[in-house]
N, C-alpha and C positions, 0 to 999 in steps of 0.2 A: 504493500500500500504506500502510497508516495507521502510523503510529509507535508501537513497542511499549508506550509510555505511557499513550496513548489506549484501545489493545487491555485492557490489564491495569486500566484504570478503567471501562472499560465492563463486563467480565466481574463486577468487585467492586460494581458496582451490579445487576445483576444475579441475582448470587449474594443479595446483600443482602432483595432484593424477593423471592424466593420461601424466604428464609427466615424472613422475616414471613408471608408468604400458609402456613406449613407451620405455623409456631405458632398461627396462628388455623383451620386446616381441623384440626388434630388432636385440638382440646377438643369442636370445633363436632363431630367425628364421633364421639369417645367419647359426648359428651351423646344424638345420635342412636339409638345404638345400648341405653344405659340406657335411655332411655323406651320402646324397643320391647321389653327386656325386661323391665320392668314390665309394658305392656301384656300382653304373654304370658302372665306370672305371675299377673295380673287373669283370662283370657280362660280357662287352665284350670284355673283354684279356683273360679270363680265363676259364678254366674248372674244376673250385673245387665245383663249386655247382653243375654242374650239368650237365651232355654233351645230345649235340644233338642226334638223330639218325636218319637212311636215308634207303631204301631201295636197295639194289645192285640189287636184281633178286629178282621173286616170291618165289624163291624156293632156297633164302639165308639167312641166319641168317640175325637179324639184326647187324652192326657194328658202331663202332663209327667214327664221322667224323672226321680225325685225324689234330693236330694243322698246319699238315705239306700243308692240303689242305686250311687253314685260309690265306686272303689275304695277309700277313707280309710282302713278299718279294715282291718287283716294279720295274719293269722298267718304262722308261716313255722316254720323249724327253729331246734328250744331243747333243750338240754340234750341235744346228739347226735343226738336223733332228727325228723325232717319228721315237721308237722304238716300233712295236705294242706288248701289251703284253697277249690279248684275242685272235687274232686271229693266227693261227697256219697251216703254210702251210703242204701239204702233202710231206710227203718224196718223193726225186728226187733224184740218181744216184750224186757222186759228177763228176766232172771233172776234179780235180787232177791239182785246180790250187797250185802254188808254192809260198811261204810265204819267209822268212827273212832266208834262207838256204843260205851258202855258197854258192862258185862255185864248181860243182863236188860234193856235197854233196847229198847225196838220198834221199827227200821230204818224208811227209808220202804221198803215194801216192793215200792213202784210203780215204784224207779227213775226213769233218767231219762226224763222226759214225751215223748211222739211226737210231733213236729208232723204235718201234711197229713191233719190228721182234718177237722170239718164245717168249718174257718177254714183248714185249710191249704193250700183248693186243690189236693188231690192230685188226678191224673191218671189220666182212664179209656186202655185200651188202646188206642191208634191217635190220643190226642188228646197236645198240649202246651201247656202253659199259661204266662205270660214269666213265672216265678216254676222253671220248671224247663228242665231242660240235659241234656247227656251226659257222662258222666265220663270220666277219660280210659281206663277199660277199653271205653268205648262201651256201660255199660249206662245207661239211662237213671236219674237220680237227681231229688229235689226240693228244690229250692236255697232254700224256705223251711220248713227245717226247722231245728229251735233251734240243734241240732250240726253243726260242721263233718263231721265223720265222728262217726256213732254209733257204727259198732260198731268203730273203734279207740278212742274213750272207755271205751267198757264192757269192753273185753279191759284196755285197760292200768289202769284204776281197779280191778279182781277184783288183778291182779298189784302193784298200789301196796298197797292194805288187805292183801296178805297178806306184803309183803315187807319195804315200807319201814321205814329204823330212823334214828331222831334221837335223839341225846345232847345233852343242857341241860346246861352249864356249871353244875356242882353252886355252892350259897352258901347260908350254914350263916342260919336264921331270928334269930339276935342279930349277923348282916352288920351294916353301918353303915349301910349302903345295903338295906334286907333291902326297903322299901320301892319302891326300885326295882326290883329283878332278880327277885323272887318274885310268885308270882301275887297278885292281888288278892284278900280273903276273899269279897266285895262283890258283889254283881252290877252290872259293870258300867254306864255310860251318857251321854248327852254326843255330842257331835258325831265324838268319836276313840276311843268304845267297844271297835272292829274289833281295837286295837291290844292291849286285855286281855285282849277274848273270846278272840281267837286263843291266848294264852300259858295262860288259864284249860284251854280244850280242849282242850291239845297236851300238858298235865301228867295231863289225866282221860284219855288216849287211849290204845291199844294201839303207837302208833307210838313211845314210848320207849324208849330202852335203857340201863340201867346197863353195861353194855361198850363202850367207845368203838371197840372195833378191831371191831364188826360195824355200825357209824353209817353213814350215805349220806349224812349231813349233823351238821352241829353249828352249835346255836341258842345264839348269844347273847342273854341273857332281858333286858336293860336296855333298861326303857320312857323314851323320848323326852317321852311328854306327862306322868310324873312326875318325869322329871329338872327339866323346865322349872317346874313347880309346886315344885319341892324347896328351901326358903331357903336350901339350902346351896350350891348349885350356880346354878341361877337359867338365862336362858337365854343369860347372859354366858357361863358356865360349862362348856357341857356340851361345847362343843369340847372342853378338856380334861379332862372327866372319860373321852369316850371313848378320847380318847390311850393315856391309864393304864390305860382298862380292857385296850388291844387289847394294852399293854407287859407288862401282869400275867400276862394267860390265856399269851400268847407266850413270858414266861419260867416258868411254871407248869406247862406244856403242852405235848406237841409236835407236837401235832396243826394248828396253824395254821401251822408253819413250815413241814410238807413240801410244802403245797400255796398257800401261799402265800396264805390264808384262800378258796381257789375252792370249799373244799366249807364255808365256815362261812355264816349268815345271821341279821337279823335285822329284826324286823317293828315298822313306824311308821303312824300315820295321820297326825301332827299336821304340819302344813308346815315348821315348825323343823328337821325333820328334813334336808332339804335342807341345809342348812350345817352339820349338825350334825357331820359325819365330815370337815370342810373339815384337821382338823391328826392326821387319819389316813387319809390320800388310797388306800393300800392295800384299804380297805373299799369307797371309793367303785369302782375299779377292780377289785377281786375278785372278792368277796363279793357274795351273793346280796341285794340290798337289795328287801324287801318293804314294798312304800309306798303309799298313799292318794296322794300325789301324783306321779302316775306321768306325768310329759308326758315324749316322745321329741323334743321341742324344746329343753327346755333342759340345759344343764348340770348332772350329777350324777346322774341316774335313766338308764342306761342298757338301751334295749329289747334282748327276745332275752337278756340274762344276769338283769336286775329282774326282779320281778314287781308287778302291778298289786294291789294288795289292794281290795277295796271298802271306802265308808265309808257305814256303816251308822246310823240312828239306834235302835237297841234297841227294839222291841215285841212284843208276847207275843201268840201266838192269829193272829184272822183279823179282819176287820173287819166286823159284821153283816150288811152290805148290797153285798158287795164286787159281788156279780155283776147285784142289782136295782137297781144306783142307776142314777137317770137322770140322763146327761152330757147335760149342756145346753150348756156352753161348750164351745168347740172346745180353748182350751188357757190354763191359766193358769200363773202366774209370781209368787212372793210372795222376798222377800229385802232384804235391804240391798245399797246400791248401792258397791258397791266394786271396780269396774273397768269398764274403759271400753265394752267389751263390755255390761254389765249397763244402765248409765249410755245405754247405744244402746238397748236394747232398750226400756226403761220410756220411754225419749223418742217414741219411735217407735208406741209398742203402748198408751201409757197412757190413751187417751180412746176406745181402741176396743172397739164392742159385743158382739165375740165373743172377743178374747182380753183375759184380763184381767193385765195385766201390773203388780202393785201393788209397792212399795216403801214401807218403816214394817212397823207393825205393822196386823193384819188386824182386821177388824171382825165379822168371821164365823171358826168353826172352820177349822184348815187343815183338817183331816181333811175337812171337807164341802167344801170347795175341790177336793180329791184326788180324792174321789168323784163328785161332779159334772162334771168335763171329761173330754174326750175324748183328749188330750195334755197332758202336762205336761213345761213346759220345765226341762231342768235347765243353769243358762247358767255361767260358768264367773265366777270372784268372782277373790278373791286367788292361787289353783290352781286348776287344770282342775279340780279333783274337788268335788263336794262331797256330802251325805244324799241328793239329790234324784234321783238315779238309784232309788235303792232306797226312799224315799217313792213313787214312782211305782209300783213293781213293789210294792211291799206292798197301794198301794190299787188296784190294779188297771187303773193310765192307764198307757198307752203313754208312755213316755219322747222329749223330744225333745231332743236333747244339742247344745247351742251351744258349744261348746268343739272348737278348733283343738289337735292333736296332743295329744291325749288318749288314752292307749293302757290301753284299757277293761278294766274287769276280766272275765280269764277270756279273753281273746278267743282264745287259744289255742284253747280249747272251744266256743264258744259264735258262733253267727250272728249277731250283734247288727243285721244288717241285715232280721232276721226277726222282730224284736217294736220297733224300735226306728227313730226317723227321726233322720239325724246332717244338720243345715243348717252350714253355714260362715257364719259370724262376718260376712261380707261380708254373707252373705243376707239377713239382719235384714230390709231391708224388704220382703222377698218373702215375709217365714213365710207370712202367711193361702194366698196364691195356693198354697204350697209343699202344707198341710195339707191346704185343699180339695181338693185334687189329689191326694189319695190316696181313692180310692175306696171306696166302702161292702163289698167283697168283703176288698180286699186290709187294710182296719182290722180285720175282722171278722179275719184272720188274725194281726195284730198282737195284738190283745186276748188270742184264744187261747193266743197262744204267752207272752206275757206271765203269763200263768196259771201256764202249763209251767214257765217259768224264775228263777219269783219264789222260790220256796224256795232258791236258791242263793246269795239275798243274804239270808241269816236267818242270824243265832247262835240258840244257846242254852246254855243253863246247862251242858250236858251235850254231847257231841258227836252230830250225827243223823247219818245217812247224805243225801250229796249237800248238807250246809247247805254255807255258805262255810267254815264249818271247811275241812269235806271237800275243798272246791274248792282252797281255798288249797295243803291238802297234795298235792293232784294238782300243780299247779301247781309246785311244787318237786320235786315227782318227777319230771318233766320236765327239769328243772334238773338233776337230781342227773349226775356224771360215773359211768360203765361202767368206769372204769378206777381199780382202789384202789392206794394207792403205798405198799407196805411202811413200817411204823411206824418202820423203823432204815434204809430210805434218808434219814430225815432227821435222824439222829442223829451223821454224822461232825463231825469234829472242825471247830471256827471258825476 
C-alpha cells in the first residue's frame, strides 16, 4: 500500500493537469461555438454562398429567389389593432372616400390603385401563379398586390377622415421661438421638406380641434431641422431646448401627465433628431416619434409604437416622359460616399457596363438618370433613409433598397415586396445576378405597381387624398389608444 504522502501528491498533480487541460478546452470551445454562430448568422441573411432555387412553371427556367421575397419587411399589430400581413384581400372597386383635402379641393377620386391588372399577374380560375397564396379564410388572394389588406385600409381610412381629432399645442405668432413651432409661410424644400409639409397640412386639415378633451392625439409642433439652423439654440442646444419644452407644456397642461405623453407626438426628418430627446428620455419611451430615420436596429426609434415618415424631395406635376422613357441601364446609383455600405457598393459596381454606380457630382441630369434605368438603388448613407426611395417612385424606377433594418414607410399599409427589391448589405456583389433574375413579367409588375403607389410619397401645398399627408395621419391613427383617461384622473393631489 503506498504511503498517504505519495497518494495525496499524486492526486495534486493530477488534479493540477486537468485543470490546465479545463482552462484551455473552455476558451478553445466558446471560440468554436462563436464562429458557428456567425457562420449561421452569414448562412440566413445572406446569399454569398449560395442561393436557393424554386420552380415558376414546368416549362420555366429555373430562377433565383430574390432577397426582395425574404421575410425583412413586417407589419404586425400597432396601436391595439392587427394588421394582417399573410392574408391578402381581393381587389374591390374603391368608393372614393375623401381624406385630409380642403374644402372645394378635388380628392383623388381613384383611390387606392388595384394591383393584379395587365402587370399584376392576377389569376384565371383553376390557375396559381408564385406571386399568389391562400388566406387564412382559405379564399384565394394575390400577394402582389400594393396593400397588405385592401379593404381593411379602405374601411379604416373612411373611419380615420371622418373621426380623427389632433390638438396643436397652441403659440401665440410674436412666441420667441414662433419660428420654430408655427408652420412655415414658404413652401417648403430641401432634403427634410417631409418635416414642414407635414405640420403645413395638418394646420390646413379637417383633422384639428380646438377642444383638447375630444383629441386622439396631441402634436407637439417644434421643428428639429429649425431648431438646429436657429443661432440660438444650434445643435448643441436642442437637447435642452426640448427639456423645457416637455417641463412647460407638463406644467401648463394636463394633458401629458395623465398619460404619460403615450397619446402626444411629434414629427422629424433630419437625423439630429435621434439625440435630440437624449435629456427627455420620456418622449423617446412614450411618445409617438414620427421620423425619417426610422431603423429598428438602433437605439431611440422604436418599431410598432414610431412611425416611419418618408423623406421626400419636393416636386410638383408628373414628369413628361414618365411612362415613354426608355430604361437602358438596368440600375443606377448617384450620391456621396459616406458609409461603408455606399463606399462597397461604388467599389464594386463602378466600372460596370450596366449599373452605373457614380459618386461626385453627375455629368448628365439626375432626372435623365431616373428615367433611363430600370432600378434605382437607394443605399443607405449616414441613416437608412434617404430622397431616393421617393426619387425613384416619382420617376417611375423601381426602387432597390440597400439598407439593413430599415422599417419602411407605411409598411403597415403597403407591400413593399410588390413594386420594390430589398438586397442585404452582404449582397452587394450579387446585385446584377440579383436584378437579372427578376424577370420580364414579374418587372412588368413592379413598374405597375410602382405607378399605383407613387402618389403616397407626394406632398402638396394643400392636403390631397391618399398623399403622404394622408398616409402619415392613417399611420397615427393606428397609433392612437381606444381607451380615453378622464381629464381629473390626473388631476389628484402630488
Amino acid at each position: 500500500m503506498a504511503p498517504p504522502s505519495l497518494l495525496l501528491h499524486y492526486s495534486q498533480r493530477r488534479l493540477s493537469h486537468s485543470t490546465r487541460g479545463g482552462f484551455f478546452f473552455v476558451p478553445t470551445t466558446l471560440a468554436l461555438l462563436t464562429s458557428l454562430l456567425i457562420l449561421f448568422y452569414l448562412f440566413t441573411t445572406s446569399n454569398i454562398f449560395f442561393l436557393h432555387y424554386r420552380h415558376h412553371h414546368h416549362n420555366h427556367p429555373r430562377q433565383p429567389i430574390l432577397p426582395a421575397e425574404l421575410p425583412e419587411l413586417r407589419s404586425s399589430s400597432r396601436g391595439g389593432r392587427t394588421y394582417p400581413v399573410t392574408g391578402r384581400s381581393s381587389p374591390t372597386s374603391p368608393d372614393g372616400a375623401t381624406a385630409g383635402s380642403s374644402p372645394g379641393e378635388k380628392p383623388l377620386a381613384a383611390g387606392p390603385a388595384v394591383a393584379g391588372g395587365s402587370g399584376g399577374r392576377g389569376v384565371d380560375a383553376g390557375q396559381r401563379g408564385p406571386g399568389d397564396r391562400f388566406g387564412p379564410s382559405g379564399n384565394h388572394v394575390n400577394s402582389n398586390d400594393v396593400y397588405h389588406n385592401r379593404d381593411v385600409f379602405e374601411k379604416d381610412y373612411r373611419e380615420m377622415n371622418r373621426s380623427f381629432k389632433i390638438y396643436v399645442y397652441p403659440h401665440r405668432r410674436d412666441d420667441p421661438f414662433a419660428n420654430v413651432l408655427l408652420p412655415v409661410d414658404f413652401e417648403p424644400g430641401g432634403n427634410y421638406a417631409s418635416e414642414s409639409y407635414f405640420k403645413k397640412s395638418l394646420m390646413k386639415s379637417h383633422f384639428i380641434t380646438k377642444d383638447p378633451t375630444e383629441a386622439d392625439l396631441f402634436f407637439m409642433p417644434f421643428s428639429i431641422a429649425r431648431l438646429r439652423h436657429d443661432a440660438r439654440v444650434g445643435v448643441a442646444g436642442i437637447q435642452d431646448y426640448i427639456r423645457v419644452y416637455i417641463m412647460n407644456i407638463t406644467r401648463r397642461y394636463p394633458y401629458w401627465n395623465r398619460t404619460g405623453g403615450a397619446d402626444h407626438f411629434y414629427v422629424a426628418c433630419h437625423s439630429i433628431s435621434r439625440s435630440a430627446m437624449e435629456k427627455a428620455s420620456e418622449v423617446k419611451t412614450n411618445a409617438i416619434q414620427v421620423v425619417c430615420s426610422s431603423s429598428y436596429f438602433l437605439p431611440g426609434y422604436i418599431t410598432h409604437k414610431d412611425a416611419s415618415l418618408p423623406q421626400v424631395w419636393p416636386r410638383q406635376g408628373d414628369p413628361p416622359n414618365i411612362m415613354s422613357s426608355k430604361r437602358n441601364k438596368l440600375a443606377f446609383f448617384a450620391g456621396g460616399i459616406n458609409s461603408p455600405v455606399r463606399e462597397r457598393l461604388v467599389k464594386v459596381w463602378r466600372n460596370d457596363s450596366e449599373i452605373f454606380a457614380h459618386h461626385g457630382r453627375l455629368t448628365t441630369p439626375y432626372s435623365d438618370e431616373l428615367l433611363g434605368s430600370k432600378f434605382c438603388l437607394h443605399v443607405k448613407g449616414f441613416e437608412v433613409n434617404t430622397a431616393r426611395i421617393a426619387d425613384s417612385l416619382y420617376y417611375g424606377c423601381v426602387p432597390v433598397i440597400i439598407a439593413n433594418h430599415y422599417d419602411l414607410p407605411f409598411a403597415d399599409i403597403l407591400n413593399w415586396k410588390s413594386f420594390s427589391v430589398v438586397v442585404a448589405t452582404l449582397d452587394i456583389p450579387l446585385l446584377k445576378r440579383i436584378l437579372k433574375g427578376v424577370g420580364s413579367d414579374k418587372f412588368l409588375m413592379f413598374q405597375s405597381n410602382v405607378m399605383k403607389v407613387r402618389k403616397h410619397f407626394q406632398w402638396h401645398p394643400s392636403p390631397v387624398d391618399y398623399d403622404a399627408f394622408c398616409m402619415v395621419m392613417y399611420e397615427l391613427w393606428l397609433r392612437r389608444s381606444t381607451v380615453r383617461v378622464p381629464l381629473t384622473a390626473s388631476l389628484g393631489s402630488d
